[in-house]
C-alpha positions, 0 to 999 in steps of 0.5 A: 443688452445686459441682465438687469438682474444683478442689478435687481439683486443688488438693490433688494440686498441694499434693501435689505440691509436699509431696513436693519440699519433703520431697525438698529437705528430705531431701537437704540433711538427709543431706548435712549429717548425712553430713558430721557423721557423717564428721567423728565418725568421722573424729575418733573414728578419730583420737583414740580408740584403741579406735574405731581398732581397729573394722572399717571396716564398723562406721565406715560404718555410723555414718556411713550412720545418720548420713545416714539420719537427716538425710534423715529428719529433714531431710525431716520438718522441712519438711513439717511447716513447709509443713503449717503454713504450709497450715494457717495459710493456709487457716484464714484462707481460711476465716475470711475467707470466714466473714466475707463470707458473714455480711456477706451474711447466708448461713450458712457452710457447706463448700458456700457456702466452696466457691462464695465461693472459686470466686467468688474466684477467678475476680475474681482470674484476671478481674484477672490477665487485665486486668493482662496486657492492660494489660502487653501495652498498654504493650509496645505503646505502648513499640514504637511509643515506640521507632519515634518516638525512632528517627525522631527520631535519624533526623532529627536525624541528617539530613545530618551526615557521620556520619548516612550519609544524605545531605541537600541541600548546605549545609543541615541537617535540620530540629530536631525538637521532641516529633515535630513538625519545627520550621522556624527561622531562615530568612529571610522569603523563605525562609519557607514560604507562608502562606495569605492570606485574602482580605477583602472591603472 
């Protein structure tokens, strides 16, 4: 039998993240809800002689109802959306899973799910894990991308008054071409030696 306990994490996370969204939900629920209430009350105050003369106890009660009631409502209203969105998304888990085992030939029962899931999961934590490797080979490459154009604007640099290295009076640094330094214009004379092989009549 498999561990129960990834499942058990599993629900105290959807937990967890049902009480932030009702904790959302209610606050943006009462902050909307006690502004209708003020708005009422206030027009009410305002335009209805009857309501002016009522105790400004009975006014911010109305208006605290009217809070209760967006935060109850507002907290509600998103859990309800997130418990579908679950639903929803686990019945295509399972419907999935149901597939790939009658695919295999293997009846789907709760334990088969279970295992599929966990196989699952960790293809996709062995994928996560050799995308990271991958971004981690890439800022790598990038380093060593960003030492070579940094040598290269040394190089190019060599010698200009503007560079702050000093080079041999009169000449300039060597162009350089994809990293490799490109010897050109220079008298035969100048010409760096070449190795003659020496042939035997």
């Amino acid at each position: 039998m498999t561990d129960p306990v990834p499942d058990r994490g599993r629900r105290l996370a959807q937990q967890q993240r049902a009480y932030e969204l009702q904790l959302i939900g209610g606050l943006q629920g009462m902050a909307w809800w006690t502004l209708y209430g003020m708005v009422g009350v206030g027009l009410l105050h305002r335009f209805n002689p009857t309501f002016r003369k009522q105790t400004w106890a009975i006014k911010a009660f109305l208006v605290s109802s009217a809070s209760i009631f967006g935060l109850t409502i507002g907290a509600d209203d998103y859990l309800l959306k997130y418990e579908s969105a679950q639903r929803d998304q686990e019945n295509a888990i399972r419907r999935e899973a149901r597939n790939a085992l009658a695919a295999k030939g293997i009846i789907a029962t709760e334990t088969e799910i279970r295992r599929w899931r966990a196989a699952q999961q960790a293809e996709r934590d062995a994928i996560a894990e050799r995308a990271r490797e991958a971004l981690d080979n890439i800022e790598g490459v990038e380093n060593v991308e960003a030492g070579s154009v940094a040598r290269l604007a040394r190089a190019r640099n060599f010698g200009s008054p503007d560079s702050g290295v000093e080079g041999v009076e009169g000449v300039e640094g060597p162009p350089v071409v994809e990293g490799v330094a490109v010897v050109e214009n220079l008298p035969v004379s100048e010409s760096l030696p070449v190795a003659e092989s020496k042939k035997e009549d």
